[in-house]
Structure formats: C-alpha cells, structure tokens
C-alpha positions as CSV (number, residue, x, y, z in Angstrom):
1,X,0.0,0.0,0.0
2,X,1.4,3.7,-1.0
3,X,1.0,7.0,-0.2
4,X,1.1,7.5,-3.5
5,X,-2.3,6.1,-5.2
6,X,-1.8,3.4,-7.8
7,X,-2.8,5.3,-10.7
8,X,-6.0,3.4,-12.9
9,X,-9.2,4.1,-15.1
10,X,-12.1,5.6,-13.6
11,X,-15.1,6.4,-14.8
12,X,-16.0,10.1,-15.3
13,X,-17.9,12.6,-17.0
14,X,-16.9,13.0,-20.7
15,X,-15.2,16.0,-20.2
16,X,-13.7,16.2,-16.5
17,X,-10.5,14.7,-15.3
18,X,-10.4,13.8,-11.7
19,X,-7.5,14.7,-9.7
20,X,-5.3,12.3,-8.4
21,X,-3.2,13.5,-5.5
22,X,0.9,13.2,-5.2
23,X,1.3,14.2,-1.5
24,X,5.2,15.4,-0.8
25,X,6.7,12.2,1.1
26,X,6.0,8.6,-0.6
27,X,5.0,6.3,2.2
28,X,4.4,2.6,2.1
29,X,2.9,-0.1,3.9
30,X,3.0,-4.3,3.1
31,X,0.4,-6.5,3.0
32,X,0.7,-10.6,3.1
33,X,-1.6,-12.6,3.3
34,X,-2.6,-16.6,3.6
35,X,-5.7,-18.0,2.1
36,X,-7.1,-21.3,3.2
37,X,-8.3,-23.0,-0.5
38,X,-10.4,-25.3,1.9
39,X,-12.4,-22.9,4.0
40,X,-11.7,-19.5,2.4
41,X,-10.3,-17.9,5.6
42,X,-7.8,-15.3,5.1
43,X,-5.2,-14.4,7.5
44,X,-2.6,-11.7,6.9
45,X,-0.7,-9.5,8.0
46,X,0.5,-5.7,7.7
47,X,4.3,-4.1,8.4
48,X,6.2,-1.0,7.5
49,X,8.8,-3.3,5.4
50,X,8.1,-5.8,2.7
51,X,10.7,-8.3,4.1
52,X,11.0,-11.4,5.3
53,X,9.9,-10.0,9.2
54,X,6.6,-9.4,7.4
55,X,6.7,-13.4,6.5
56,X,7.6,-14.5,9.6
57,X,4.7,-12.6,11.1
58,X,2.6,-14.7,9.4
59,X,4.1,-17.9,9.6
60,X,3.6,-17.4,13.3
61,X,0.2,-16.5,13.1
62,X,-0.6,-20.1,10.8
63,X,1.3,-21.4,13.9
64,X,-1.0,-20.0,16.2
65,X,-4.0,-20.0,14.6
66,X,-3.5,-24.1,13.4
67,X,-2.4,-25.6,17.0
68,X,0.0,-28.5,16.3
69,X,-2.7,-31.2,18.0
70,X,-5.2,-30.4,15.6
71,X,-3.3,-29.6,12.2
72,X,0.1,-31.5,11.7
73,X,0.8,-30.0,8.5
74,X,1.0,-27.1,7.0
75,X,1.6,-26.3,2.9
76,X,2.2,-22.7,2.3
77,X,2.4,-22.0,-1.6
78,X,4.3,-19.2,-2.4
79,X,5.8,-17.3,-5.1
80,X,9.7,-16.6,-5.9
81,X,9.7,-13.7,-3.8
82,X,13.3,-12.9,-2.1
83,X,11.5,-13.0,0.9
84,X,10.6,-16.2,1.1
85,X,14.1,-17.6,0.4
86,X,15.6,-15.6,3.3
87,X,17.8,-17.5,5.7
88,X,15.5,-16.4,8.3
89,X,13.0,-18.0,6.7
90,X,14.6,-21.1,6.2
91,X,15.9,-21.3,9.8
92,X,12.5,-20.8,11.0
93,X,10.9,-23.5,9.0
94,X,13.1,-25.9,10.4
95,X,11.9,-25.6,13.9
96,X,9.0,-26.5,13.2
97,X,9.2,-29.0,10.6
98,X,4.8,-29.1,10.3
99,X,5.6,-26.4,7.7
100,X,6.7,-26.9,4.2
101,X,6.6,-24.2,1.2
102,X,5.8,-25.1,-2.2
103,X,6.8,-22.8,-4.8
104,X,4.9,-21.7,-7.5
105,X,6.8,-21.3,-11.2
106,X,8.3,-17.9,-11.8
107,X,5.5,-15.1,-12.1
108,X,2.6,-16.9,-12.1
109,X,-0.2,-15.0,-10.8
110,X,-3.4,-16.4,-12.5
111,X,-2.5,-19.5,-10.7
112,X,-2.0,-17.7,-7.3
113,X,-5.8,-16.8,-5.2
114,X,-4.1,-14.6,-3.2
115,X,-3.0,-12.7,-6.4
116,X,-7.0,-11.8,-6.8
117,X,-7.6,-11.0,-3.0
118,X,-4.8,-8.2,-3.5
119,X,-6.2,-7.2,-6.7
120,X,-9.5,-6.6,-5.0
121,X,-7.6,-4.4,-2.6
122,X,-5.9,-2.6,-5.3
123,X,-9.1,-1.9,-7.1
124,X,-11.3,-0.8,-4.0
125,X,-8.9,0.7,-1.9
126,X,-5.2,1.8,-3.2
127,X,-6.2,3.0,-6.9
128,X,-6.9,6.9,-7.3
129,X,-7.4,7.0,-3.6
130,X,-7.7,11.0,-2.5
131,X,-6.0,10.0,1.0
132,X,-3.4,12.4,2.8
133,X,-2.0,10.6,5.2
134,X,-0.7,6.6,5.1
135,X,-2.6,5.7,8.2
136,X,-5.7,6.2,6.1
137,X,-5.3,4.3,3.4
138,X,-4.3,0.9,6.0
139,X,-7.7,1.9,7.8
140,X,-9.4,1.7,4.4
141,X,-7.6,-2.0,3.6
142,X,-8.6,-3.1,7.0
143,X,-12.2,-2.1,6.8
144,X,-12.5,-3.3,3.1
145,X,-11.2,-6.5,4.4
146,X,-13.8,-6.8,7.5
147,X,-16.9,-5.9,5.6
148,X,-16.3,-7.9,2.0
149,X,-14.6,-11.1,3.7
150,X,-12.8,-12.7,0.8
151,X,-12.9,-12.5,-3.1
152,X,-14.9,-15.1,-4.4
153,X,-12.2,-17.7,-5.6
154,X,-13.4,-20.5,-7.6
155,X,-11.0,-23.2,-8.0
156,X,-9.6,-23.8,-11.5
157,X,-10.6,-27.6,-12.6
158,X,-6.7,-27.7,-13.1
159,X,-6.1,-28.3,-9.3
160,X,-7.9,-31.3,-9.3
161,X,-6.3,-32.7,-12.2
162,X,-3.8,-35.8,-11.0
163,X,-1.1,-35.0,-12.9
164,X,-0.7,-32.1,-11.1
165,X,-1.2,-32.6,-7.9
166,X,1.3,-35.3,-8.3
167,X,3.6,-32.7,-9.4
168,X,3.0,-31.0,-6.3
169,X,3.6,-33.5,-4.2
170,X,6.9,-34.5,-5.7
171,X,8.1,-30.7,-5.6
172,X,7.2,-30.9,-1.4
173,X,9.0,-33.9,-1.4
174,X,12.1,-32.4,-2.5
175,X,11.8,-29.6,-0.3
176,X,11.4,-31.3,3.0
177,X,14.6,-33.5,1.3
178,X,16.6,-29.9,1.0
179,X,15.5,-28.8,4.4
180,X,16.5,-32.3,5.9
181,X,19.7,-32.1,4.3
C-alpha cells in the first residue's frame, strides 16, 4: 500500500478529469496474506517493510491459529519472492518442521488466489485514492477487508487434475529432502 495512489481508469464525465493526489513524502505499507483454499479464511498481516519480518509474522500466526494437535501439517504455496528464500526463513521452517513451502513457477499470478484478493484491494482501496496521510489508506484495507470477507475464488478444474497434484507433491518432497539435508 502507497501514499502514492496506484494510478488506474475511472469512470467520469466526458469532459472532466479527476484529480489524483501526489502528496510530498512517498510512504508505504505491506500487506501478506494466507488464504485457506479449503475454508476460504484469510489471515494476513500488515508491516512498514516488505521483508521477510513481514513473513515471519505470518508464519507465526498459521502457527498459532493451526495448534499443532489439531493440524500437523502445514503447505504454504508461495511465489519466488526474495523473501521467502531468506535464511530467516529457512531457519525458522526448520523448527517447526509441520511447515513446508511449495513454490509456485516464476511469475505466475493467474494460478496464485491470493494474487486476486490483493487485486481486489488494489481496485477498491489503493487506486486513485484521495487519501493524505498513510494511516488512512491501511484503515481503508482493513475495513475493506472486514466488511467484503474474501474474493470469491473458484478453484480452476486444473487443481484437481492428477497430474498435477502429483507434481506437487513430488516438488514438497524435495523440499522437505533440501530442508532435511
């Protein structure tokens, strides 16, 4: 999220231009997020930095919020973001070994839900927003979040198909193999 509003069509009268503000200082705030395919529930998670503190965060709330008795196993898809390959990362994932990441192929967002929840975001909240102040525009992702609940996702036919989720498997496989090595 910026200060700065992601700049996007709107509609307007033929004839007017609305104004898009460029306040002085650019400002931004991070957004990650986890989105249970199963149930639809979204956790995330908001800091100043887009860094792997941000991941952590929310690696710790899974942990939390899927108690080890109940749930002993945990896939978190993600993309090829540096931030997920941080050592932190890595060193954290081996403590609990109930985690694994799988990693989606370079830049693929039509395959990622999460991808669409953020979009959402983007379209309702960050785009030719007339905000001032940064503090605003988190208040308007966190209330946009509350009241909508999550984008409507429908699973592609494509993650049912064997041949991939044998694919999948095999790639967790050989990264519980790398983290055990």
């Amino acid at each position: 999220m910026h200060l700065l509003p992601k700049v996007g069509a709107a509609w307007m009268p033929q004839g007017t231009q609305e104004e898009v503000r460029t306040p002085g200082k650019h400002e931004q705030y991070s957004l990650a997020g986890a989105l249970h395919l199963a149930t639809g529930t979204l956790l995330h998670g908001l800091g100043p930095r887009k860094n792997n503190g941000l991941l952590l965060d929310l690696l710790t709330l899974l942990d939390r919020t899927y108690p080890t008795p109940r749930v002993t196993r945990i896939d978190v898809v993600v993309d090829n973001d540096c931030m997920h390959q941080a050592q932190a990362v890595k060193k954290w994932l081996a403590s609990p070994p109930r985690f694994a990441l799988l990693w989606f192929p370079t830049y693929c967002p039509r395959a990622n839900p999460i991808e669409r929840e953020f979009g959402d975001v983007h379209d309702k909240c960050t785009r030719n927003h007339q905000r001032k102040r940064l503090p605003a525009v988190v208040y308007d992702v966190v209330q946009h979040r509350r009241n909508n609940g999550l984008w409507k996702y429908h699973v592609s036919r494509l993650y049912q198909d064997p041949e991939v989720t044998a694919a999948v498997e095999h790639m967790a496989l050989e990264a519980h193999a790398k983290l055990a090595a």
